[in-house]
VOZATI-789618 format. One record per atom (N, C-alpha, C, CB): residue in three letters; atom name; x, y, z. Coordinates in Angstrom, 3 decimals. Glycine has a CB too. Layout:
% residues N
@code Ala&site CA&east X&north Y&up Z;
...
% end
This chain:
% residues 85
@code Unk&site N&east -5.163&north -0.396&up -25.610;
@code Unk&site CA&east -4.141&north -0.792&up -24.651;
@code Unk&site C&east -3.065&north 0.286&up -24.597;
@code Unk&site CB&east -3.528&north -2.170&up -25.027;
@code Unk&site N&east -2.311&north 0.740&up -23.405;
@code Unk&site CA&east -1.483&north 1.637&up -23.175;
@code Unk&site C&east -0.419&north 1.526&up -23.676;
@code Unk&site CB&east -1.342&north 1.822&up -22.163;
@code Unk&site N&east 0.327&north 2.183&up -24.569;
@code Unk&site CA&east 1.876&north 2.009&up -24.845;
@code Unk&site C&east 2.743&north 1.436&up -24.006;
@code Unk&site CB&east 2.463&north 3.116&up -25.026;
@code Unk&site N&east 3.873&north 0.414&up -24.152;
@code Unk&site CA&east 4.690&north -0.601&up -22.849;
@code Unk&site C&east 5.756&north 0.020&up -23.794;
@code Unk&site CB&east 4.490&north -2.772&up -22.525;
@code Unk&site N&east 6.675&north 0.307&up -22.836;
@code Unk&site CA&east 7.932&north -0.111&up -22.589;
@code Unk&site C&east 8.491&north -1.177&up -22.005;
@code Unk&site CB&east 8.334&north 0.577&up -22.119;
@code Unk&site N&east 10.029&north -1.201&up -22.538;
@code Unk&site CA&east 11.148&north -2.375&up -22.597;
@code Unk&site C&east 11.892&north -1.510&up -21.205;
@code Unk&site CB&east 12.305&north -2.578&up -24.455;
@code Unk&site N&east 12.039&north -2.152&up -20.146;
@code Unk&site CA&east 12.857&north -1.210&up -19.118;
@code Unk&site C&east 13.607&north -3.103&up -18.544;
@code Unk&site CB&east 11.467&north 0.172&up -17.530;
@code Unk&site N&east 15.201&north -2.549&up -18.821;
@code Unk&site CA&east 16.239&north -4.111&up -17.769;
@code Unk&site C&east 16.400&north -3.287&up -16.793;
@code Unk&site CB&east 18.134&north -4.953&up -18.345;
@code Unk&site N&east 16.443&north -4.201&up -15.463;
@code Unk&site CA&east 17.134&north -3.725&up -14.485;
@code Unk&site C&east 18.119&north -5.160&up -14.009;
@code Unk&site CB&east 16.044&north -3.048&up -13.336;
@code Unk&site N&east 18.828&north -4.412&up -13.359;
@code Unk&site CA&east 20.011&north -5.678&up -12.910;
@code Unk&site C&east 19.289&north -5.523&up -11.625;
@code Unk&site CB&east 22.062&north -5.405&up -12.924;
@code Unk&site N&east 19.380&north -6.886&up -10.615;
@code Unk&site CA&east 19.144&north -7.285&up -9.832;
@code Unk&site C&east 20.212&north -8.455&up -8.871;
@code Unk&site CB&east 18.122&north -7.498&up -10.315;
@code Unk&site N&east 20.605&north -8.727&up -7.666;
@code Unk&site CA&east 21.341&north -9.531&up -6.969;
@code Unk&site C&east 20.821&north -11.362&up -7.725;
@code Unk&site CB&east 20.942&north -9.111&up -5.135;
@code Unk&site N&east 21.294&north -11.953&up -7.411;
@code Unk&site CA&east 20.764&north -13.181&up -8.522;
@code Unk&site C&east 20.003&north -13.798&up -6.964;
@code Unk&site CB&east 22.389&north -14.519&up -9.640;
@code Unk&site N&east 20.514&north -13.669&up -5.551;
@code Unk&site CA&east 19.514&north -14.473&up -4.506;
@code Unk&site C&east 17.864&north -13.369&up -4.815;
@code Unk&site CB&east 20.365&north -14.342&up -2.328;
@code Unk&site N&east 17.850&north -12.237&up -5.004;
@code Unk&site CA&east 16.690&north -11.276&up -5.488;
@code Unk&site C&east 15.663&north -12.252&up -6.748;
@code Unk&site CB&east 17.568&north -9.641&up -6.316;
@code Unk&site N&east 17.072&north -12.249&up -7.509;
@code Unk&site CA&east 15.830&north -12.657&up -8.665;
@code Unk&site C&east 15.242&north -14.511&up -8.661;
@code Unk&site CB&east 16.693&north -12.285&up -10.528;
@code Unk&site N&east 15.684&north -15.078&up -7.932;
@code Unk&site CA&east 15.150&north -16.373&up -7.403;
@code Unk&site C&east 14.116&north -16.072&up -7.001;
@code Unk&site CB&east 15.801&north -17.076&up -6.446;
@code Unk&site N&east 14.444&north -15.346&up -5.791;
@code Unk&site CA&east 13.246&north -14.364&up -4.903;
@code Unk&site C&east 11.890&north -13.969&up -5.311;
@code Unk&site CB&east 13.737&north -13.034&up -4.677;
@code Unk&site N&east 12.565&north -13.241&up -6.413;
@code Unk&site CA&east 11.075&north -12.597&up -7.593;
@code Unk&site C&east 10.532&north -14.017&up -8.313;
@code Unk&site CB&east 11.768&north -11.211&up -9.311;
@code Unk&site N&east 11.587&north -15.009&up -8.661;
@code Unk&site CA&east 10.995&north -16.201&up -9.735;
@code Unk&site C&east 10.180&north -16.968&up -8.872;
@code Unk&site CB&east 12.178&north -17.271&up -10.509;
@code Unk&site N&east 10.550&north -17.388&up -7.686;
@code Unk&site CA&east 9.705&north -18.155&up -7.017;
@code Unk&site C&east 8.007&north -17.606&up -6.053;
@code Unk&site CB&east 10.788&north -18.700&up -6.130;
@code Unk&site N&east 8.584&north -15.785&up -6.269;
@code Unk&site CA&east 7.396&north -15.707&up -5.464;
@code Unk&site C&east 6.352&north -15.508&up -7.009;
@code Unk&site CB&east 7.449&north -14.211&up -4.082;
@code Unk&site N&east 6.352&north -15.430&up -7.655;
@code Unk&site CA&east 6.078&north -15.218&up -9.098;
@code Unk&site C&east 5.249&north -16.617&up -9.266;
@code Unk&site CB&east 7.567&north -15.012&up -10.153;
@code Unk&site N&east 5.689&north -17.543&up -9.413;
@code Unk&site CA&east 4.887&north -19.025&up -9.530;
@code Unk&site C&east 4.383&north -19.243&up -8.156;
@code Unk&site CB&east 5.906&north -20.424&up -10.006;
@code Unk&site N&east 4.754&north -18.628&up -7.144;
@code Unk&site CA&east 3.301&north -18.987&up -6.239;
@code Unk&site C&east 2.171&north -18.155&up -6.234;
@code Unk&site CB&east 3.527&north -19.049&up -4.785;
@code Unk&site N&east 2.265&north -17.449&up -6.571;
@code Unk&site CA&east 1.355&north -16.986&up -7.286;
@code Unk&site C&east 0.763&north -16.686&up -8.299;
@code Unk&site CB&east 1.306&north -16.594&up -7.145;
@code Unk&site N&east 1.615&north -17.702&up -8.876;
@code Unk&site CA&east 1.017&north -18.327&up -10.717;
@code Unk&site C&east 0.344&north -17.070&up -11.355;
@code Unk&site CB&east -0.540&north -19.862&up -10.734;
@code Unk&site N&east 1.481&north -16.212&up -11.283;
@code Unk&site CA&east 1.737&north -14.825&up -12.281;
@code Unk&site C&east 3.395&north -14.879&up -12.732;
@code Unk&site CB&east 1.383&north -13.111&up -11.257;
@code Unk&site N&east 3.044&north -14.754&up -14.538;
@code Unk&site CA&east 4.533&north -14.191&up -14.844;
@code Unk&site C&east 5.334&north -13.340&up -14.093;
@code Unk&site CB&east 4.549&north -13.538&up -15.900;
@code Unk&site N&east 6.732&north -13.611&up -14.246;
@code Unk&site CA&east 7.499&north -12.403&up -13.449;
@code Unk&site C&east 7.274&north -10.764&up -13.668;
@code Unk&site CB&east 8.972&north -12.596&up -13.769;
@code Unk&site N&east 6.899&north -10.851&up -15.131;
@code Unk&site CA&east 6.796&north -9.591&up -15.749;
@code Unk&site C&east 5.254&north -8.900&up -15.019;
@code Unk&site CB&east 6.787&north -9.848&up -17.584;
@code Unk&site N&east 4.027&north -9.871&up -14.698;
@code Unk&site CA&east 3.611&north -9.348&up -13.657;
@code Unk&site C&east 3.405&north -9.142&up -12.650;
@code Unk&site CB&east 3.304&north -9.281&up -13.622;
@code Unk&site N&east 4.250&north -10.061&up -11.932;
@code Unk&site CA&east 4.738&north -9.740&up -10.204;
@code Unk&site C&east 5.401&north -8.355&up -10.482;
@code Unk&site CB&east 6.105&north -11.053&up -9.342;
@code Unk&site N&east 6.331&north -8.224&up -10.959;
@code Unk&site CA&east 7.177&north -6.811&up -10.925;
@code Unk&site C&east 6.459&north -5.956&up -11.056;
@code Unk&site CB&east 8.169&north -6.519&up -11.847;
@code Unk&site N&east 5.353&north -6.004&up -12.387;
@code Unk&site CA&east 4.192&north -4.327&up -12.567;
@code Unk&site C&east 3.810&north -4.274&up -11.369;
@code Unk&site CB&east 2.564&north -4.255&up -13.654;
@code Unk&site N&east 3.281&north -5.061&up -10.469;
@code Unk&site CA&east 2.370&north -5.381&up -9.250;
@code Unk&site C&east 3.056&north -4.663&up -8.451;
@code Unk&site CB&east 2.140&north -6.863&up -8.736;
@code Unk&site N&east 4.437&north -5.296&up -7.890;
@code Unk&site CA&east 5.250&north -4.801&up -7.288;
@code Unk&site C&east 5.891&north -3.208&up -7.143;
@code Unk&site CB&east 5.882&north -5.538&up -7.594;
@code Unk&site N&east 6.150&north -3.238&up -8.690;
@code Unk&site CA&east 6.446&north -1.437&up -8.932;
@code Unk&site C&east 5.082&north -0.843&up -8.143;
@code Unk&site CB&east 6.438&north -0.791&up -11.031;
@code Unk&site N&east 4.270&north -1.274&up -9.470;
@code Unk&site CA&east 3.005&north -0.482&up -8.595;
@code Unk&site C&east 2.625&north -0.287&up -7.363;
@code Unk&site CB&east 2.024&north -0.851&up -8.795;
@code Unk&site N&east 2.726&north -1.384&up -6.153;
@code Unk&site CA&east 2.401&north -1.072&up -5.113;
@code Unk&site C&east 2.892&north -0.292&up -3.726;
@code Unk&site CB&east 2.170&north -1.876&up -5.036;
@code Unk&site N&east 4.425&north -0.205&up -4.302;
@code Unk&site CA&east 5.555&north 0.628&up -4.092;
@code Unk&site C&east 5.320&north 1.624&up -4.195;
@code Unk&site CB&east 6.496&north 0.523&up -4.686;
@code Unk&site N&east 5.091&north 1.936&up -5.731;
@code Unk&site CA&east 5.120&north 3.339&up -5.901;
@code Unk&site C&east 3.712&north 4.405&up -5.219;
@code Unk&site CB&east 5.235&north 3.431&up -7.536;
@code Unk&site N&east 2.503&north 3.436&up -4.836;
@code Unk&site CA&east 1.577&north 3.753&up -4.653;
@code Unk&site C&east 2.183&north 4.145&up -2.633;
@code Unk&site CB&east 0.391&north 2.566&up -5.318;
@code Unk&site N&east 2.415&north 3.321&up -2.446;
@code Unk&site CA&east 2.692&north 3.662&up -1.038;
@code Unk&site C&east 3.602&north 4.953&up -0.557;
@code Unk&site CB&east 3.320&north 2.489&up -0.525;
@code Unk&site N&east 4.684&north 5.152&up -1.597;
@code Unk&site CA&east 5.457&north 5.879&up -1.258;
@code Unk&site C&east 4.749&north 7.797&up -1.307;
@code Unk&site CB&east 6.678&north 5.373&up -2.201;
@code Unk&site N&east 4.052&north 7.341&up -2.721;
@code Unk&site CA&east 3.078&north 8.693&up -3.042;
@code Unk&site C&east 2.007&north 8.961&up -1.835;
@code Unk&site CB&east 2.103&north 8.429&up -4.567;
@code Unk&site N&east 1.562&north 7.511&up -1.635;
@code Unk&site CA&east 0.419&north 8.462&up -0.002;
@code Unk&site C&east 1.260&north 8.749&up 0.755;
@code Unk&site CB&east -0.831&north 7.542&up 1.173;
@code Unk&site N&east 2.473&north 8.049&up 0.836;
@code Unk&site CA&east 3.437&north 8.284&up 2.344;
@code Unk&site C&east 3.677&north 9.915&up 2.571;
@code Unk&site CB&east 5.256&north 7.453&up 2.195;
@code Unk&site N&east 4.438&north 10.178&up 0.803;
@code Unk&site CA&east 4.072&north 11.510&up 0.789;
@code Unk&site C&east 3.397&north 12.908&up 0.923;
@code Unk&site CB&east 4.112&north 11.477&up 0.483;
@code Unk&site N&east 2.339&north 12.599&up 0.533;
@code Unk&site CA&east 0.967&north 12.666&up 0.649;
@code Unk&site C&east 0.536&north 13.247&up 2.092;
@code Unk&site CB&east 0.403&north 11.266&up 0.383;
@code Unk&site N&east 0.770&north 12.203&up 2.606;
@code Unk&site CA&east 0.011&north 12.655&up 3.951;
@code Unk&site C&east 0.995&north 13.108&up 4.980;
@code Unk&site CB&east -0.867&north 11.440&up 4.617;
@code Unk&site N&east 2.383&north 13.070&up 4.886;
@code Unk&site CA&east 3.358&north 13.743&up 5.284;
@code Unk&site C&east 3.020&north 15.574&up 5.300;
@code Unk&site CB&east 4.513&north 13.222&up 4.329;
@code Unk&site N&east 2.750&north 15.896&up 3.911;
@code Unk&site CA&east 2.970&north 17.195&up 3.588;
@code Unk&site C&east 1.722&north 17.781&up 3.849;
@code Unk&site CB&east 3.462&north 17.414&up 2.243;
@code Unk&site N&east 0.201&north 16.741&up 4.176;
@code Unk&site CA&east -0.871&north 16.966&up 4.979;
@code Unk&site C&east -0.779&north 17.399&up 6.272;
@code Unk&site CB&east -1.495&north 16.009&up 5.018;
@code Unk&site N&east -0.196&north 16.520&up 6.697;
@code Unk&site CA&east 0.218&north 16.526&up 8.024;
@code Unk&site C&east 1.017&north 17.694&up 8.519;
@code Unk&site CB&east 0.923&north 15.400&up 8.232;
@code Unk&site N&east 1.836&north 18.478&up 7.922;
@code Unk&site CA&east 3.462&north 18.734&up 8.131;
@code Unk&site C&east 2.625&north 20.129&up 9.421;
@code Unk&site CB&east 4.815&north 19.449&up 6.106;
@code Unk&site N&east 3.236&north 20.518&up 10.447;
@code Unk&site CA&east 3.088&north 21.817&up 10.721;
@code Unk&site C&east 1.794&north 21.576&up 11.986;
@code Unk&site CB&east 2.708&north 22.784&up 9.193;
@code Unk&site N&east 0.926&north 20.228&up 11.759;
@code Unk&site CA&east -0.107&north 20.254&up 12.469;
@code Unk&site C&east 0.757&north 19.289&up 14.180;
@code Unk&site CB&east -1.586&north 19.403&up 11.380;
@code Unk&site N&east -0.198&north 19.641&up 14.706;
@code Unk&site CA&east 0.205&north 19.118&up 16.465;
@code Unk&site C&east -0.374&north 17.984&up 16.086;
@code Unk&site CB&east -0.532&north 19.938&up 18.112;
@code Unk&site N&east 0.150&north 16.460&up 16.898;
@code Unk&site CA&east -0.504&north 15.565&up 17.646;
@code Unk&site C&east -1.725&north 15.886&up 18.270;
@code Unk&site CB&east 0.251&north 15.178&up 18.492;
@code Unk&site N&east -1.837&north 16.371&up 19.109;
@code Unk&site CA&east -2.893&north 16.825&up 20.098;
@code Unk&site C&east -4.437&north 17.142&up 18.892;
@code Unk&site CB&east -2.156&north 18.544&up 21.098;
@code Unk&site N&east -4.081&north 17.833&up 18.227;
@code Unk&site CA&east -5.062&north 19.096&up 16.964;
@code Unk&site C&east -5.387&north 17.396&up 15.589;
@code Unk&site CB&east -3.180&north 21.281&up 15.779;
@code Unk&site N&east -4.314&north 16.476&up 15.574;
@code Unk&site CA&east -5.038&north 15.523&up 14.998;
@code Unk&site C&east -6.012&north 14.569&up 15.596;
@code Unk&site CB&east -4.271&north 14.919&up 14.485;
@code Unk&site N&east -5.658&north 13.930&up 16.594;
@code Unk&site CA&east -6.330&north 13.150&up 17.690;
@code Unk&site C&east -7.496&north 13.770&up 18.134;
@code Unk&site CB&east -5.483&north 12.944&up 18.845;
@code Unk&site N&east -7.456&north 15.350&up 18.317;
@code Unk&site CA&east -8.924&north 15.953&up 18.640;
@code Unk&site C&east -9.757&north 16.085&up 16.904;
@code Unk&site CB&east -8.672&north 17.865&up 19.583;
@code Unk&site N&east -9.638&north 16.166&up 15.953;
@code Unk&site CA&east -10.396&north 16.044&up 14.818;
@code Unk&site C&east -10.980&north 14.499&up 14.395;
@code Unk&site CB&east -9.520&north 16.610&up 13.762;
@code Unk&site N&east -9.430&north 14.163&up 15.077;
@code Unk&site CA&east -10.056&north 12.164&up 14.339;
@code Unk&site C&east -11.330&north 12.109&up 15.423;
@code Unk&site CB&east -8.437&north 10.115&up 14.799;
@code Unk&site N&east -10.867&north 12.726&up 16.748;
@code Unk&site CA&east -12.058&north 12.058&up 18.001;
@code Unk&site C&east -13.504&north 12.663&up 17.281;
@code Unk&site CB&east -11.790&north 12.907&up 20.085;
@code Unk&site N&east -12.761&north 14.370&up 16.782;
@code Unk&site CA&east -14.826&north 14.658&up 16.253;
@code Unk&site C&east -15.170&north 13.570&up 15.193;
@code Unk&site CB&east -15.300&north 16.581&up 15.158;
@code Unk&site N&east -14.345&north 13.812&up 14.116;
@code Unk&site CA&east -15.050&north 12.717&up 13.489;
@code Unk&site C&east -15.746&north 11.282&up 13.419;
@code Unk&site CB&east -14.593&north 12.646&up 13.026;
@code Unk&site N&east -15.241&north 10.572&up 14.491;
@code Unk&site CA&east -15.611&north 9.322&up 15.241;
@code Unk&site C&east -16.924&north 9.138&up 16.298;
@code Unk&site CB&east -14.421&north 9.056&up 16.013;
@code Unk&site N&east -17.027&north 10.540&up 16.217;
@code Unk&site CA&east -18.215&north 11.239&up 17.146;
@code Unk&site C&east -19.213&north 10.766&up 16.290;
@code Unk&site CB&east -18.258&north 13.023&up 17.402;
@code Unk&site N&east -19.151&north 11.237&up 14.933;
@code Unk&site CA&east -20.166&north 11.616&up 14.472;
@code Unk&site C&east -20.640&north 9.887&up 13.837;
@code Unk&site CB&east -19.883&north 13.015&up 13.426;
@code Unk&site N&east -19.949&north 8.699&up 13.644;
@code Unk&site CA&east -20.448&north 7.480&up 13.287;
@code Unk&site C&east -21.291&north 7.134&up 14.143;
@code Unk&site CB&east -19.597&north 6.550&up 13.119;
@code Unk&site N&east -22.652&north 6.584&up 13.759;
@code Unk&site CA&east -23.321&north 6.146&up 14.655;
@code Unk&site C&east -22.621&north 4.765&up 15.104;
@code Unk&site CB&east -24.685&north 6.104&up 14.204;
@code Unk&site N&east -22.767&north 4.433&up 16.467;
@code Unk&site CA&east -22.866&north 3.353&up 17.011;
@code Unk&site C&east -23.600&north 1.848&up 16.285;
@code Unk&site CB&east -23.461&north 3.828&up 18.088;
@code Unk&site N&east -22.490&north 0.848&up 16.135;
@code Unk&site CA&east -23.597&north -0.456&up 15.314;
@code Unk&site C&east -23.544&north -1.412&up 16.108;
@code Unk&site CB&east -23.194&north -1.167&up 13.760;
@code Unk&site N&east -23.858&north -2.545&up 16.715;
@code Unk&site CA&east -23.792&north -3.231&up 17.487;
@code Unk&site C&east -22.914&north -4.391&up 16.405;
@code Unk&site CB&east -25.183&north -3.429&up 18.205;
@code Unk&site N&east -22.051&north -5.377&up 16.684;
@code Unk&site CA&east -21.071&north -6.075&up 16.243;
@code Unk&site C&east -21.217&north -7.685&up 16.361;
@code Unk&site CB&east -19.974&north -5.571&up 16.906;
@code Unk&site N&east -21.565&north -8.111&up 15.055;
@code Unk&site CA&east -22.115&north -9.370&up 14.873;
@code Unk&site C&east -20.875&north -10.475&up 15.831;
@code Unk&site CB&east -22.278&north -9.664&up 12.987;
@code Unk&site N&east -21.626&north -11.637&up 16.134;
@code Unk&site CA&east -21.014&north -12.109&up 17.165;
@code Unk&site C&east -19.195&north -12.725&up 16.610;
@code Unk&site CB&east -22.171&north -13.333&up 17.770;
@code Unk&site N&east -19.964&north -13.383&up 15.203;
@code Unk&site CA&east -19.201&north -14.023&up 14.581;
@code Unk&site C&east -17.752&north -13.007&up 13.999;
@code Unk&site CB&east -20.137&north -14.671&up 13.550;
@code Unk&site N&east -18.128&north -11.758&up 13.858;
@code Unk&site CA&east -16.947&north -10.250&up 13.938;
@code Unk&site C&east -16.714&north -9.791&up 15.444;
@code Unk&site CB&east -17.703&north -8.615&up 13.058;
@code Unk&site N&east -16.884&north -10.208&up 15.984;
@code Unk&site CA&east -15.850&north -9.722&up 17.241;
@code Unk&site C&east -14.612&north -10.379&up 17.883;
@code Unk&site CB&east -16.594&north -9.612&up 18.353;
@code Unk&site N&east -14.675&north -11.469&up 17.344;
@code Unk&site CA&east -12.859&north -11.848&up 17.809;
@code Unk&site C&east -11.909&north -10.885&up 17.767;
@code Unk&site CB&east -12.089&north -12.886&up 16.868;
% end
């Protein structure tokens, strides 16, 4: 198991209701709503990054024409009835 740290943070007290109640609906300790939470944060912010600095310098036009080749190249599947809503 990975080494844990002890980390407090202060929080607004309508916040930490916030965290307690969404925490028991989903019948997870607070301590793992928050890992969850950190984590999924932090995960978003890193692709946000990510594909920012991918991106940086390229045209609209020069992405939309690569996504179109690539979309080229999926074959065609026909779409079960019950998946097409």
């Amino acid at each position: 198991m990975p080494k844990t740290n002890v980390m407090t943070i202060r929080v607004p007290e309508d916040l930490k209701e916030r965290i307690e109640n969404t925490a028991m609906l989903q019948g997870v300790s607070i301590n793992q709503f928050a890992l969850y939470a950190f984590t999924k944060e932090l995960s978003e912010l890193e692709n946000s990054r990510y594909f920012r600095r991918f991106l940086q310098g390229r045209r609209k036009e020069e992405i939309l024409e690569n996504f179109d080749a690539v979309m080229k190249k999926v074959q065609a599947r026909t779409v079960e009835e019950w998946d097409s809503l």
